[in-house]
ROMAR-123739 format. One record per residue (C-alpha): residue number from 1; chain; x, y negated, z negated. Coordinates in steps of 0.02 Angstrom, whole numbers, plus 50000, padded with zeros to 5 digits. Example, Ala and Ser with C-alpha at 12.3 -4.5 7.8 and 13.67 -1.06 7.14 Angstrom:
BEGIN
@n 1	chain A	X 50615	Y 50225	Z 49610
@n 2	chain A	X 50684	Y 50053	Z 49643
//
This chain:
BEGIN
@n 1	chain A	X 50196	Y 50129	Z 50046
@n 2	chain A	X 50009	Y 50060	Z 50085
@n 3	chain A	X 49797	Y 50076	Z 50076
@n 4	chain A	X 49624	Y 50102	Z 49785
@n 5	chain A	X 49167	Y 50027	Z 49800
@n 6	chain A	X 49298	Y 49881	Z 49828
@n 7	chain A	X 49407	Y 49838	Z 49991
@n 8	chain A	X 49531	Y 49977	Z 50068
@n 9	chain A	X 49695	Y 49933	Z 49974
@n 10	chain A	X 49788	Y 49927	Z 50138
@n 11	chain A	X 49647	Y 49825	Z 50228
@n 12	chain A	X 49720	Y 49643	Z 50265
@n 13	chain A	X 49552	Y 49560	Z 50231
@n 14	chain A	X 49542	Y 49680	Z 50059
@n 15	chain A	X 49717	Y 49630	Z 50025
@n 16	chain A	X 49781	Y 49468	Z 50080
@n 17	chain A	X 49622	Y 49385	Z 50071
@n 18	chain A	X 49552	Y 49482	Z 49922
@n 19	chain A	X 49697	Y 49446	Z 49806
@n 20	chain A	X 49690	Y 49253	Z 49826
@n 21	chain A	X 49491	Y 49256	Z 49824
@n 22	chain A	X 49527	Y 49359	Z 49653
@n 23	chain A	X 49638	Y 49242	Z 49564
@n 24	chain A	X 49542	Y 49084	Z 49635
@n 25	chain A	X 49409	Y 49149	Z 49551
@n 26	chain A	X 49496	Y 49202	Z 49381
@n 27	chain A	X 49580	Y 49031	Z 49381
@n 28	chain A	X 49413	Y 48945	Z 49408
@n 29	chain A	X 49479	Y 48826	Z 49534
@n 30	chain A	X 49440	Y 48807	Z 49725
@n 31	chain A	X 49611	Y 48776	Z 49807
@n 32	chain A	X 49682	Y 48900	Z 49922
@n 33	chain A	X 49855	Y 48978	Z 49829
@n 34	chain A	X 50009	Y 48886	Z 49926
@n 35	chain A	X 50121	Y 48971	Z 50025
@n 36	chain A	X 50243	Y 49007	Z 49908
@n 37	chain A	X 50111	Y 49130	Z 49815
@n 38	chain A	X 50085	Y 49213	Z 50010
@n 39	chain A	X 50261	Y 49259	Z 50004
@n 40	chain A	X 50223	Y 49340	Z 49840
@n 41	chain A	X 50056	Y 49429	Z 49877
@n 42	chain A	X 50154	Y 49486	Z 50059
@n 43	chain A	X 50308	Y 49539	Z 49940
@n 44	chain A	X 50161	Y 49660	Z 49814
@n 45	chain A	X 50075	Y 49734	Z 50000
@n 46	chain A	X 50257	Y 49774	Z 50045
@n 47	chain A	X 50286	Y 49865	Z 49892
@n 48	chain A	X 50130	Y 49959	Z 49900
@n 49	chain A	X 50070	Y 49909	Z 49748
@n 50	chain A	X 49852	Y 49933	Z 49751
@n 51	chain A	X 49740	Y 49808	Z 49764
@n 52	chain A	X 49651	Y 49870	Z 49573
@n 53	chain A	X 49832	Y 49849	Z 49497
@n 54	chain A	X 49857	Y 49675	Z 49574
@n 55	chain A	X 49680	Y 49640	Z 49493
@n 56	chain A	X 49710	Y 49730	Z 49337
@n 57	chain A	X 49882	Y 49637	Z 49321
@n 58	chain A	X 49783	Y 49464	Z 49343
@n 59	chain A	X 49655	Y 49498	Z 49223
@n 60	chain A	X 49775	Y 49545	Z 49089
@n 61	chain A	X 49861	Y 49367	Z 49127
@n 62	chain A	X 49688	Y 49276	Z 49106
@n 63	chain A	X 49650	Y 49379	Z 48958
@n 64	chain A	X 49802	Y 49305	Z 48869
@n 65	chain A	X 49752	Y 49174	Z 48739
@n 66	chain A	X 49921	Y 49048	Z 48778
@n 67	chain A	X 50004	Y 48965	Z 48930
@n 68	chain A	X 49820	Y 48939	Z 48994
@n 69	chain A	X 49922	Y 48798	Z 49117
@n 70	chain A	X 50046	Y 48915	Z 49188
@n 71	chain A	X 49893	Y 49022	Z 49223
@n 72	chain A	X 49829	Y 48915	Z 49358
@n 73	chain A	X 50003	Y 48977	Z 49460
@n 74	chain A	X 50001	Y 49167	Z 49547
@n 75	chain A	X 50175	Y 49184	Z 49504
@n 76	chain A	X 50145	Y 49159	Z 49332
@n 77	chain A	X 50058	Y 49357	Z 49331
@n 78	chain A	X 50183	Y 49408	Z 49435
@n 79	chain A	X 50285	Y 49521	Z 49287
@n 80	chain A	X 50111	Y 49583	Z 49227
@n 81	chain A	X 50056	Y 49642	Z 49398
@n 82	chain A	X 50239	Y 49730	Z 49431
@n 83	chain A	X 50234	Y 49803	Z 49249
@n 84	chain A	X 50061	Y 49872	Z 49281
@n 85	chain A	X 50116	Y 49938	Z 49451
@n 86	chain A	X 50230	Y 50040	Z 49354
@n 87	chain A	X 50109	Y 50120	Z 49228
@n 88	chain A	X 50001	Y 50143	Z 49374
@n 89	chain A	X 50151	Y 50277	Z 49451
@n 90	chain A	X 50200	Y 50348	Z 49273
@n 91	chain A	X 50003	Y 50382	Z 49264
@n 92	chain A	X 49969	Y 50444	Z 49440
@n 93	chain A	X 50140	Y 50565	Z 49414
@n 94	chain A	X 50078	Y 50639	Z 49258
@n 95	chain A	X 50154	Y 50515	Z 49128
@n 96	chain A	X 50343	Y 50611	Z 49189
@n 97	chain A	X 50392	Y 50760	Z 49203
@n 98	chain A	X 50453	Y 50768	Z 49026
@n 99	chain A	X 50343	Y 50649	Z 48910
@n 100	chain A	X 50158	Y 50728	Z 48991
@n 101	chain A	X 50078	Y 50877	Z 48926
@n 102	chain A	X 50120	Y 51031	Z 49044
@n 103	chain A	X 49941	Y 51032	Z 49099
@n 104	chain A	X 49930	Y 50862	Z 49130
@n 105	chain A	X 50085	Y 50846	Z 49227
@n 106	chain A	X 50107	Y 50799	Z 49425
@n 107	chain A	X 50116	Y 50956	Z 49549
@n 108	chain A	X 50224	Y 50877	Z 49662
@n 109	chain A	X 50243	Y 51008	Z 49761
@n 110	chain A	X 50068	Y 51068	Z 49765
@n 111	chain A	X 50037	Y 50877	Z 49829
@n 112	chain A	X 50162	Y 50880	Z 49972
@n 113	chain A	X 50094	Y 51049	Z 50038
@n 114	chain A	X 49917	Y 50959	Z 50037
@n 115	chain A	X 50008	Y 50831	Z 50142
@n 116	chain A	X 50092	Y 50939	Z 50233
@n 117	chain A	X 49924	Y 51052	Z 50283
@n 118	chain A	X 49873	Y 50881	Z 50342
@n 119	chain A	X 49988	Y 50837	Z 50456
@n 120	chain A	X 49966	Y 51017	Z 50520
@n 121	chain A	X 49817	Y 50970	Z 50586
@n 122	chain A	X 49853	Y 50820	Z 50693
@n 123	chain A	X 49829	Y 50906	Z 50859
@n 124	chain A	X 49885	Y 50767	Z 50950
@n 125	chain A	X 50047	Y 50762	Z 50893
@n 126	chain A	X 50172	Y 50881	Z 50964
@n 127	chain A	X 50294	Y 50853	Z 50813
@n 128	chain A	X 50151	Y 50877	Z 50712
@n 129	chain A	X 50235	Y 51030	Z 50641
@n 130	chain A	X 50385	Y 50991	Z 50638
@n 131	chain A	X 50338	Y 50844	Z 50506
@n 132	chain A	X 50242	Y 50936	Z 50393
@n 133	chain A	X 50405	Y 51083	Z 50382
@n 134	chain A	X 50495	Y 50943	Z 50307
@n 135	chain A	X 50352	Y 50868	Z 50185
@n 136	chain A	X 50337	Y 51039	Z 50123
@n 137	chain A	X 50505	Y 51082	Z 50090
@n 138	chain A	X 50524	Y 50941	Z 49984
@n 139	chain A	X 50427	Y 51055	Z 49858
@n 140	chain A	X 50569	Y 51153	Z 49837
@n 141	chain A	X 50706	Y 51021	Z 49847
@n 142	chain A	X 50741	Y 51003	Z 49654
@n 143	chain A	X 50746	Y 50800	Z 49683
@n 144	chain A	X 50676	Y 50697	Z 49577
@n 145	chain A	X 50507	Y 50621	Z 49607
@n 146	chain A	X 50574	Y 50450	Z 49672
@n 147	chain A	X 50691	Y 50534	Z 49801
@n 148	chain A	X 50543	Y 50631	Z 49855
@n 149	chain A	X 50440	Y 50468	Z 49880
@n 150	chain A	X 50588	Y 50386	Z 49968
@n 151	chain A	X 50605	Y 50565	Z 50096
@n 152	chain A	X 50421	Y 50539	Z 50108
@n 153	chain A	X 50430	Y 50358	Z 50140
@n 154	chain A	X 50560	Y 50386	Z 50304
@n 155	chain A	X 50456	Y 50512	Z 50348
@n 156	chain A	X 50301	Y 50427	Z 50361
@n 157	chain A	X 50375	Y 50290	Z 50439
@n 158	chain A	X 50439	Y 50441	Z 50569
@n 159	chain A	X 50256	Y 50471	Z 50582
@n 160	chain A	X 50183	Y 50310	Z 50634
@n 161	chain A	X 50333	Y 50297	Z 50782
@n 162	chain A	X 50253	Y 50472	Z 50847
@n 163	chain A	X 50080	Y 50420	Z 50830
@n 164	chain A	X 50082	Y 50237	Z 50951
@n 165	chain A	X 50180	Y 50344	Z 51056
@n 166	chain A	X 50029	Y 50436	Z 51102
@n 167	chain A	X 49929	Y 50292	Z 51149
@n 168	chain A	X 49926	Y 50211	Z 51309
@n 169	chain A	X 49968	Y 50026	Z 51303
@n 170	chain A	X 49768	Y 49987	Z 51316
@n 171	chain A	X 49727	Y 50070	Z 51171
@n 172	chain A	X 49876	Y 49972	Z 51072
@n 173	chain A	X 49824	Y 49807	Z 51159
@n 174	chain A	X 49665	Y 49821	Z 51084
@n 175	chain A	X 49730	Y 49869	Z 50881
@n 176	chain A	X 49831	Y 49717	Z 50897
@n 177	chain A	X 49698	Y 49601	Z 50970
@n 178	chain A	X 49578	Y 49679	Z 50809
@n 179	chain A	X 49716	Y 49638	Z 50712
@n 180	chain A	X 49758	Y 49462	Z 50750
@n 181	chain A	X 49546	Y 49423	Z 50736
@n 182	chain A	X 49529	Y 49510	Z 50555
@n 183	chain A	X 49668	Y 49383	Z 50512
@n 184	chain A	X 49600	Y 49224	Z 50605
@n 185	chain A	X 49549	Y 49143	Z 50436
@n 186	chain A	X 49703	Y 49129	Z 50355
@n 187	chain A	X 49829	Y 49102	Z 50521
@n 188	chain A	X 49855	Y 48923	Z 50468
@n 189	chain A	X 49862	Y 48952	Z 50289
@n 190	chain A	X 49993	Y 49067	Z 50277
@n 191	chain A	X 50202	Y 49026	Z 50338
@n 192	chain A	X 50231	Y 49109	Z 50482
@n 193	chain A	X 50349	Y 49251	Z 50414
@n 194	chain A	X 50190	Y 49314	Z 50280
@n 195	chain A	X 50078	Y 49294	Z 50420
@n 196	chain A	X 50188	Y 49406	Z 50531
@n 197	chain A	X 50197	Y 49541	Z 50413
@n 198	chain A	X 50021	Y 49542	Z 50363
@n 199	chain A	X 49989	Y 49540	Z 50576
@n 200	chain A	X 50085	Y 49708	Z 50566
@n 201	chain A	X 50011	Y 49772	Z 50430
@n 202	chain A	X 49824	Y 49774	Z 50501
@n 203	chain A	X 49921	Y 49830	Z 50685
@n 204	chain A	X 49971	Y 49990	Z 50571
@n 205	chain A	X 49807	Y 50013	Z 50467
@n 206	chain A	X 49736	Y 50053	Z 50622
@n 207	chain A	X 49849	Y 50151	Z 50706
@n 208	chain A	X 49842	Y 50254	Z 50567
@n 209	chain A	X 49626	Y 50251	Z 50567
@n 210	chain A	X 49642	Y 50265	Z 50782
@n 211	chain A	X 49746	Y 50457	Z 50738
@n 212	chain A	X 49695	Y 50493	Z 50575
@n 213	chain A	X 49857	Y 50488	Z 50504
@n 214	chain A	X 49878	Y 50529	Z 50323
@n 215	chain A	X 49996	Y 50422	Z 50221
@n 216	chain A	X 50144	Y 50522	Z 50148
@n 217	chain A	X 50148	Y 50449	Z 49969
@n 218	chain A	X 50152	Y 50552	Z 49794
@n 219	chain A	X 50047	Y 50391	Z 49749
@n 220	chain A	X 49892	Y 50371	Z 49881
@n 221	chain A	X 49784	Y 50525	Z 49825
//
């Protein structure tokens, strides 16, 4: 669930690296965040939560008069950031599908057959088809808009298994030697289990840019 001028939300360098060089700078202090605060920043990629709402979530911490001491910590903003993740879907969904004017609310299904027109065109994928069936019949599912985004979730991940398929083991050879050097900087910085997730992470990003895969999300549009 990931990628939101500034750095591709989903871009390791425009995530991992962005988010620490963002509160560094906020908190006004040169020290590298501790790998505690990795684990934290890995645990906000994982839940696909934008690089502008990690910022905006940081800024609202720093804009707070008090606890100017417990600022200097990452995990001190980490309730703002995850409270303005989830105004960010409310927002991008319409504000619900009850509380939002009718012409201001989320076409869900108009969305997914976007997506699915998408996938349609991925030539070089023979399930291709077969995919975007399923996106668009989640249009006419009657679930609710979090089932959706979990169907589209296992999907997607459905999606990037097909696509590596179709490369041979050069072109995958290469993605992951791109990926380990766009993460050089930080390999000693960052425990072992953040760093392996962040390795996979810029493996996937691109994958995805190598077969121009769309990401199945009612939230990346």
């Amino acid at each position: 669930m990931t990628d939101h001028g500034e750095p591709d939300d989903h871009d390791e360098e425009g995530y991992f690296g962005d988010v620490e060089s963002y509160f560094i700078e906020r908190r006004g202090s040169p020290l590298f965040i501790t790998p505690a605060e990795w684990f934290l920043v890995s645990k906000w990629e994982e839940q696909g939560i934008p690089l502008r709402v990690v910022k905006e979530g940081i800024d609202r911490v720093f804009e707070r008069p008090q606890a100017a001491a417990k600022r200097r910590k990452l995990g001190y903003c980490r309730q703002t950031v995850e409270a303005a993740f989830r105004h960010f879907r409310e927002v991008t969904l319409g504000g619900g599908e009850d509380r939002a004017p009718v012409e201001d609310r989320f076409d869900a299904a108009a969305h997914l057959s976007r997506l699915a027109s998408q996938l349609s065109g991925l030539s070089r994928l023979q399930v291709a088809h077969e995919l975007a069936a399923r996106v668009a019949a989640l249009g006419d599912s009657g679930e609710n808009l979090q089932r959706i985004e979990d169907a589209l979730t296992a999907i997607d991940d459905e999606l990037v298994e097909f696509a590596e398929e179709v490369l041979d083991e050069n072109d995958r050879d290469a993605l992951r030697s791109e990926a380990s050097a766009s993460l050089a900087s930080y390999r000693d910085r960052m425990p072992d289990k953040v760093y392996q997730s962040a390795l996979k992470s810029a493996y996937l990003r691109r994958l995805r840019d190598k077969v121009k895969l769309p990401r199945l999300s009612l939230y990346d549009r």
